[in-house]
N, C-alpha and C positions, 0 to 999 in steps of 0.2 A: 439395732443395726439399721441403717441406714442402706438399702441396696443401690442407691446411685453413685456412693460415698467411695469411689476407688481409690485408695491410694498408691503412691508411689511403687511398693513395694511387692500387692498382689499385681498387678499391673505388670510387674517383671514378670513374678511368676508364670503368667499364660504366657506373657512372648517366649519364656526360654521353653515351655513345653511346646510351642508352635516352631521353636528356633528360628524366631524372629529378633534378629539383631537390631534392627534399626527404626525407626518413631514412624513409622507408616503403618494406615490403617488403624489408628489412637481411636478415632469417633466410632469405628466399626467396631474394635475389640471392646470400647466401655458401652455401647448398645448390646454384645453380645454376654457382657457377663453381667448387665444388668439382668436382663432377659434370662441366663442360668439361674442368676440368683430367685429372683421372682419363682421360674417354672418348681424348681428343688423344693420353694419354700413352699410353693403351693401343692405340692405333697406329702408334706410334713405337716408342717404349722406355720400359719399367716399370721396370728394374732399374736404372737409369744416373743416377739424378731427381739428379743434379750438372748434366746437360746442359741441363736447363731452366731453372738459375739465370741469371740478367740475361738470359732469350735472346729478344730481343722480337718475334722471328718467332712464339715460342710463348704471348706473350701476346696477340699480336695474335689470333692463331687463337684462346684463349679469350676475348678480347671477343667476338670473331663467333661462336662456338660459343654464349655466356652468354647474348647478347644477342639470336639467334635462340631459344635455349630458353623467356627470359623472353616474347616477344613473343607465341609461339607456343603457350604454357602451358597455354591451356585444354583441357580434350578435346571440349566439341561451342563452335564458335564458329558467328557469325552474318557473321564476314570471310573473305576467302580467306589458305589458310593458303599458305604458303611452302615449299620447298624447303631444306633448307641450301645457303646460300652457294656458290658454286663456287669462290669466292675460297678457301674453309675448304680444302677439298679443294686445290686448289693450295699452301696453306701447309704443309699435312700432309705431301704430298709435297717438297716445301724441306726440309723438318725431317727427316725419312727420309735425303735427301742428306745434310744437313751432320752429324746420327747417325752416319751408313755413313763421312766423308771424316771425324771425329773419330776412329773406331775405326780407320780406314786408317792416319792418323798415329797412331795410340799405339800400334799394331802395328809399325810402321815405325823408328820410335824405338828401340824394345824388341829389335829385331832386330838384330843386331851379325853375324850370320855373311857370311863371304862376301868 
């Protein structure tokens, strides 16, 4: 995977979670879901970026990572600001699992003694 690589289609995705109808703020939302992608991956696995291809446990977590950085954006607001998700932090750790039970099977596989 390629984390700068948006397409058309996750690109929806964050605007309808922001319900964001219209193409404003395009250079903001792909700086911030790059930036999701990166941070998520950098608590998983960096070297592996095969394991995030179709995996929609890890896009989900970069809707919610993207879509609390967009909300959250400003540095002095007049709202209250949030917390990340716990949902995020739960998906992170999912993703950690199925990392760790991918590397288990291809260890496993590869293993013939015995």
């Amino acid at each position: 995977m390629d984390f700068e690589d948006i397409d058309q289609g996750f690109m929806s995705l964050v605007r309808n979670s922001l319900r964001i109808d219209n193409d404003t703020d395009t250079d903001l939302l792909t700086k911030i879901i790059v930036a999701a992608r990166k941070n998520i991956a950098g608590q998983v696995e960096e070297d592996d970026l095969t394991f995030y291809d179709n995996n929609e446990e890890f896009d989900y977590a970069v809707v919610l990572l993207a879509s609390h950085l967009y909300t959250n954006r400003s540095a002095t607001s007049t709202s209250q600001l949030y917390e990340v998700p716990i949902a995020l932090e739960n998906l992170i750790l999912s993703l950690k699992e199925s990392y760790l039970v991918k590397i288990s099977a291809s260890n496993d596989s590869g293993d013939n003694s015995g």
